[in-house]
Each structure stands twice: as C-alpha cells, then as structure tokens.
C-alpha positions, 0 to 999 in steps of 0.5 A: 285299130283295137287290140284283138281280145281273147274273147274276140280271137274265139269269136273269128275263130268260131266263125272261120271254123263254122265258113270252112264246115260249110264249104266243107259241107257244099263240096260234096255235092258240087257238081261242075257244069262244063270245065271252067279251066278253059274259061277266062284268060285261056278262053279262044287260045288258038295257034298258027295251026288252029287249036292250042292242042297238040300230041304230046304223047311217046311210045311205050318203047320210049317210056320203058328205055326212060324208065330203065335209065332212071332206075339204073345205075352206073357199074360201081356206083355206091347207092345209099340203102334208102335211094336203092330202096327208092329206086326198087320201088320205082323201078317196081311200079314202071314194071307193074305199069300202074301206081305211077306218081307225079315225080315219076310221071315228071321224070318220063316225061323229062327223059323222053325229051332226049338228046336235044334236051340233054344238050340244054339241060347240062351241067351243076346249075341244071341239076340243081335246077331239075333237082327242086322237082326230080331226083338227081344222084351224086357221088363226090369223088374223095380223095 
C-alpha cells in the first residue's frame, strides 16, 4: 500500500465532504413510507398472548409520588449548590408537566418499578451500575 499523499488526503477529504453535503441535501426531502423498525429482524415478533405490545404505561399519581422522591432530599442531607440547582430544575419541569428530558423520563420510569425492584436493584454495585445512565447522590460520612 502507497503512503497517502497530501494531495491525496485533500482529494478523499473533498470527495467525503462532497457525499456527506449530498446525504445532507436528500434528508430534507426524505419521507419514510411505512415504519422500517418493524421490518427485518423484529418482522412477526409475537408472544404467547399474540403481539409483542403491551401496556406499560402508570398513573399520574405514580409519576408525581416518583418524581417528588427524586427531587427531594433526605432531612440534613448537605446538597452541593449545583446538584440543588439540578434538582430545582428538574423538580420544576415535573411541576410544569412539559420539557421532561430523557434522563428524567429514564428515572420515572426506573422509580415507578417500585418495591420489587428496589430489591434487585440494591447496594454499591447497583448504584454504580444505574449511575452510568441516572443520578445517584452520596454523601460519605467522614470522621
């Protein structure tokens, strides 16, 4: 293989810059014409009750008592600044019921498993574990 050339670089980069301005171009005018996610793999996927779709959904009731536990905080629990700030803002958009963001609409529904979840979901490894993709809040004890 031939060492790429400056002059060859310009000539890949000219012609990626020129395919990426053309996929840009066509994506404006794209229209799907049925959904393609349930094409391929997941085409026909049934269970034992006929379909793959099920209710999911919980009460307002539930989302409001979750939503309150995730913007509270423990009596004495020192909160840096920010992290209040964080949860104020969350706390504020749950109240307004509209602008909920993908992390808060993952923590609902995470809160809303409730008790048999919190079972299997105990201890340090599991809050390392959810706290890849949620907020966990700790405060060490120092002596």
């Amino acid at each position: 293989m031939t060492p790429a050339t400056p002059a060859t670089l310009d000539a890949w980069k000219s012609e990626w810059v020129a395919h990426l301005d053309a996929e840009f171009e066509a994506a404006k005018t794209y229209r799907p014409e049925k959904p393609d996610w349930l094409e391929g793999r997941w085409k026909g996927l049934r269970t034992e009750r006929g379909t793959a779709v099920t209710d999911t959904g919980v009460t307002r009731d539930t989302l409001a008592r979750v939503g309150a536990a995730l913007t509270s905080r423990p009596e004495g629990f020192r909160v840096h600044a920010t992290v209040q700030r964080f949860l104020d803002a969350r706390r504020k958009v749950l109240d307004d019921g509209a602008g909920v963001d993908w992390s808060t609409a993952e923590a609902l529904a995470l809160g809303s498993l409730g008790p048999p979840a919190t079972r299997r979901l105990r201890g340090g490894a599991s809050a390392l574990a959810i706290a890849t993709k949620s907020s966990v809040a700790i405060w060490p004890s120092l002596p």
